[in-house]
matplotlib code that plots the C-alpha trace (Angstrom):
import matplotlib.pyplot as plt

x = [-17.4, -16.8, -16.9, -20.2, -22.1, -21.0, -22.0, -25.8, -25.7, -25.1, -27.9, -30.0, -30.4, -31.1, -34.4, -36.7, -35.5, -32.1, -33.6, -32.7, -29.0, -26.6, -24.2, -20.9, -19.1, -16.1, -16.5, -14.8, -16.8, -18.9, -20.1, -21.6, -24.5, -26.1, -25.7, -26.9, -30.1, -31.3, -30.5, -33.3, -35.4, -36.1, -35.9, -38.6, -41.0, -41.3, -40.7, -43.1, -41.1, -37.0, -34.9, -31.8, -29.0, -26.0, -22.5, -19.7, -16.1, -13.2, -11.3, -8.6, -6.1, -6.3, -5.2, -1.5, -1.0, 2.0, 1.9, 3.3, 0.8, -1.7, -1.2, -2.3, -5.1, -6.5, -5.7, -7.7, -10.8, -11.3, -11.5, -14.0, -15.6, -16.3, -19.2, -20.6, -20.5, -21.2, -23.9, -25.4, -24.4, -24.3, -25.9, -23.6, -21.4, -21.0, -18.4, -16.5, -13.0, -12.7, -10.3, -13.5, -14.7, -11.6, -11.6, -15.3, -14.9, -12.3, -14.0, -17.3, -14.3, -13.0, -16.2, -16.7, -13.7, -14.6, -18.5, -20.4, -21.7, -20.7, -21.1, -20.9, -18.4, -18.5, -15.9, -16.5, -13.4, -14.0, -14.3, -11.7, -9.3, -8.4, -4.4, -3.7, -6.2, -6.9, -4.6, -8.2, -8.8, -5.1, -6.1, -9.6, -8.8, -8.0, -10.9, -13.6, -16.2, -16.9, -14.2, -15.5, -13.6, -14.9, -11.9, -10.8, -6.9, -7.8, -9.2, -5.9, -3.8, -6.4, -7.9, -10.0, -11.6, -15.3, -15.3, -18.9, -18.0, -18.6, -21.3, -21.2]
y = [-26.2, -22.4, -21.1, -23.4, -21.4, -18.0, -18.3, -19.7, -16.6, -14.1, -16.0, -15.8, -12.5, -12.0, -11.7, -14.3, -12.7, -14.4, -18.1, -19.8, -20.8, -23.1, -24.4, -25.4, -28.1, -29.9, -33.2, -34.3, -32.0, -34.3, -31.6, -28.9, -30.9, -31.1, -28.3, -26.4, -28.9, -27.8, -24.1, -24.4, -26.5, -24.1, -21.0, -23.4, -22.6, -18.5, -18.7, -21.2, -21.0, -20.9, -23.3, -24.7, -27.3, -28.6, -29.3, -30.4, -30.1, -31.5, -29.7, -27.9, -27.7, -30.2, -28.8, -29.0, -30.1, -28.8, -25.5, -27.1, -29.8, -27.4, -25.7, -29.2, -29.8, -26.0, -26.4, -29.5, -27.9, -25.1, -27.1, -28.9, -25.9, -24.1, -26.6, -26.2, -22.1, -22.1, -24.3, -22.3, -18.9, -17.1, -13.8, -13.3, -15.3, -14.6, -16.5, -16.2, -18.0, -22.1, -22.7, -24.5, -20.7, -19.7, -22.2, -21.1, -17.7, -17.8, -19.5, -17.3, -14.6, -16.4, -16.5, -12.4, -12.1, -14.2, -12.3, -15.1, -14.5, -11.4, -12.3, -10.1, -11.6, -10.8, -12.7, -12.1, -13.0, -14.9, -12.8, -14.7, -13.4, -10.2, -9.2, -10.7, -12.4, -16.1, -17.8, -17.3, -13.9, -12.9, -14.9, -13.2, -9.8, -9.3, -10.7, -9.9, -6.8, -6.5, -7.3, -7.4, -7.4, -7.5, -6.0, -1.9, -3.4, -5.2, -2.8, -0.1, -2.8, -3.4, -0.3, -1.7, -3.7, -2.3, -2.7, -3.0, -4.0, -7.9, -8.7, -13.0]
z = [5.2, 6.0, 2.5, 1.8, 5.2, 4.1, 0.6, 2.1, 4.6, 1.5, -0.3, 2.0, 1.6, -2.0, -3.5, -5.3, -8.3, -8.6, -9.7, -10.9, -8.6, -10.0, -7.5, -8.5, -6.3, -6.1, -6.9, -3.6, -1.9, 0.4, 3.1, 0.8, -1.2, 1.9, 3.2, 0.2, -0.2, 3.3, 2.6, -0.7, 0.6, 3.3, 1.0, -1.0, 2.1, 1.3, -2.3, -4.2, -7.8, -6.1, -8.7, -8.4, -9.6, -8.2, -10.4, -9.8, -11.2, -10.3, -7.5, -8.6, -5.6, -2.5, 0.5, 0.4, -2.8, -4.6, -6.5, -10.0, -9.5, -8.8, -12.2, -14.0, -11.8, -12.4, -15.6, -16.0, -14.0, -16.4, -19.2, -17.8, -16.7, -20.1, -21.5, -18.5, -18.3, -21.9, -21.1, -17.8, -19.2, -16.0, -15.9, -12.0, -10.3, -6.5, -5.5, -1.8, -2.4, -2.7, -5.3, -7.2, -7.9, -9.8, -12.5, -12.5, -12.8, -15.6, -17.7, -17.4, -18.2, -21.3, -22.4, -22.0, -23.8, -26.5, -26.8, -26.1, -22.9, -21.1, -17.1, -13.4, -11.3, -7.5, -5.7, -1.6, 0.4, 3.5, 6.9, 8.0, 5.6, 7.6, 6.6, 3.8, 0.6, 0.1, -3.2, -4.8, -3.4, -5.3, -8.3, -9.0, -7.6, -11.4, -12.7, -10.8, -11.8, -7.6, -5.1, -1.6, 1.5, 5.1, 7.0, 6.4, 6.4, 3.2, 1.6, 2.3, 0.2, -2.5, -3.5, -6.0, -3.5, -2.2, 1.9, 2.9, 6.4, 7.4, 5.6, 7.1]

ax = plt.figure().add_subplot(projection="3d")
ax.plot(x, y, z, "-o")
ax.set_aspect("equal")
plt.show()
């Protein structure tokens, strides 16, 4: 969907240098895969040596599912996130709001805390978020090492955020 083509247009911008790119899916997530398998294979055509892999988790929050609910399902996805960020061990994580990036990005967090692997977070809220920040936007605002927003409103309300202008 929309988060899966920003993420790929921020990619597409960063150097050979980031490889290899682990992708982290939900596991209902049936648009993405290919989406993101196009986007490398391409990239494959300027740089010879690009590596990636594709995970998936379970989602964490369905669209309108209830907020109690929610908490279980999160819940749930961070656990079975940690083997696999222990696993990876993440140097960054650029992440641009589906609720699959928060269980995600907590446990790369848990695992700072705990001195195992210390890793950059940069959460980028969508462009379409212009007034107010996405559930995962308010979630990971406390979190994250960068914050960026793509509308000067956001950035008056969150003053730790960085506004770079739209970068999408």
């Amino acid at each position: 969907g929309g988060h899966t083509t920003e993420i790929l247009r921020l990619l597409s911008c960063l150097s050979e240098s980031y490889s290899p790119r682990h992708y982290v899916l939900a596991d209902s997530d049936k648009m993405s895969e290919a989406k993101i398998r196009s986007f490398e294979q391409k990239r494959a055509e300027t740089f010879s040596k690009s590596q990636f892999s594709l995970d998936r988790i379970p989602r964490s929050r369905e669209v309108r599912q209830s907020w109690i609910s929610s908490v279980l399902t999160t819940l749930y996805s961070i656990l079975y996130s940690l083997p696999l960020t222990y696993k990876r061990k993440p140097d960054l994580i650029l992440c641009n709001g589906p609720g699959t990036c928060v269980p995600v990005c907590l446990s790369a967090f848990l695992l700072g805390l705990l001195r195992i692997k210390r890793t950059v977070i940069v959460y980028v809220e969508s462009i379409c978020r212009v007034e107010t920040l996405s559930l995962s936007g308010k979630i990971l605002y406390y979190f994250s090492d960068y914050f960026i927003v793509q509308w000067p409103d956001l950035k008056k309300k969150y003053p730790k955020s960085v506004y770079l202008g739209r970068i999408v």
